[in-house]
C-alpha distance (Angstrom), angle and dihedral (degrees) to the residues before:
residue distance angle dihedral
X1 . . .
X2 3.76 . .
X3 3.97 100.2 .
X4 3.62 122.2 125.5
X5 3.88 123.9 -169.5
X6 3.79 114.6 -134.2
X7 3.74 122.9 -146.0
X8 3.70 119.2 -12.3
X9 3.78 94.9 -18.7
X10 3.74 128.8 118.0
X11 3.58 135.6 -159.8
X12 4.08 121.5 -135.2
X13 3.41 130.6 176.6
X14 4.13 104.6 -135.8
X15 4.12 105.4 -123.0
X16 4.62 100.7 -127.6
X17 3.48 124.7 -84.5
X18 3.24 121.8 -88.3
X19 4.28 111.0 -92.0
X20 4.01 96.8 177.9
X21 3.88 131.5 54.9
X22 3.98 109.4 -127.5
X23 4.05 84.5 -103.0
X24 3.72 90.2 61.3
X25 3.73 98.1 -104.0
X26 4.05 107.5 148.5
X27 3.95 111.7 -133.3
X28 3.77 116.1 -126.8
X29 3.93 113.3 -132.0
X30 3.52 92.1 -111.9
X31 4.30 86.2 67.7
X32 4.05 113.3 96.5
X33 3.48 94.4 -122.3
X34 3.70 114.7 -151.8
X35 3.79 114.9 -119.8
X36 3.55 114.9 -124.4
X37 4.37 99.2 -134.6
X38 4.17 85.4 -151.0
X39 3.46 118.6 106.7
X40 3.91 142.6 136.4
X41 3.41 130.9 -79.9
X42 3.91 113.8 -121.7
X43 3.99 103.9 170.7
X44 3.47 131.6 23.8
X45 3.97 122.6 -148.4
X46 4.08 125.1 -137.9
X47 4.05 102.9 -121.6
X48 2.89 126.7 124.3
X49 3.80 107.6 -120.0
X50 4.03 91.7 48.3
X51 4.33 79.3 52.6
X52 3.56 84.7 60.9
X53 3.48 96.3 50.6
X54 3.93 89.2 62.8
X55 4.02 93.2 -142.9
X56 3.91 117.3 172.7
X57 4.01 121.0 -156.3
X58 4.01 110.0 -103.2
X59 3.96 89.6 33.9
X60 3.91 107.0 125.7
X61 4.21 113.6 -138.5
X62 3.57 134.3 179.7
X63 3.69 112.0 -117.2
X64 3.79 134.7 -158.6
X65 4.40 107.8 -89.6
X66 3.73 93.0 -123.4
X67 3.65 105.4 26.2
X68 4.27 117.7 109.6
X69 3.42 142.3 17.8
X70 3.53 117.5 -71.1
X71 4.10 107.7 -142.1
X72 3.98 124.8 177.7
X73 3.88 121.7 -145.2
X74 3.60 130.2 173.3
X75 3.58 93.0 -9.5
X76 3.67 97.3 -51.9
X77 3.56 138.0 101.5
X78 3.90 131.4 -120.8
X79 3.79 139.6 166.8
X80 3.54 122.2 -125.8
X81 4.59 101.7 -152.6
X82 3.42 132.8 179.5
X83 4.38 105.9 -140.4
X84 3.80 87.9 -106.8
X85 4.17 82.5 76.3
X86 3.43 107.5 56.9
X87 3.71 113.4 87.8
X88 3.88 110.0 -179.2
X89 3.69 143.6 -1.6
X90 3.76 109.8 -118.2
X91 3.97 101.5 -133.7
């Protein structure tokens, strides 16, 4: 992937939706399936407030649910967020 963040954004590549129910039970299709807001971070901008942040590539955070731009390349999906969207590191 040749996508670099500028400024204090980050890239992160959302983690799937959730297709089972922790009891097991499969959701049809036709279920609004709650999106997850976690994913992992795949590129790391150079400003100075996502420095501060001290953020490592391959870390997985939590992000805001309506924060970023959401971009598709090569058939897979990414958000584009500015550091003011990610919530938590997921340890």
């Amino acid at each position: 992937m040749n996508l670099k963040p500028l400024g204090n954004r980050v890239i992160v590549k959302p983690m799937p939706k959730e297709e089972t129910t922790k009891a097991g039970i499969i959701l049809p299709e036709t279920v609004n399936k709650e999106s997850r807001m976690e994913g992992e971070i795949i590129a790391i901008g150079s400003g100075e407030k996502v420095s501060k942040l001290n953020l490592k590539v391959g870390q997985k955070v939590v992000y805001s649910e309506y924060g970023g731009s959401e971009i598709k390349i090569e058939d897979q999906d990414y958000k584009i967020l500015n550091h003011d969207d990610l919530l938590a590191i997921v340890e």
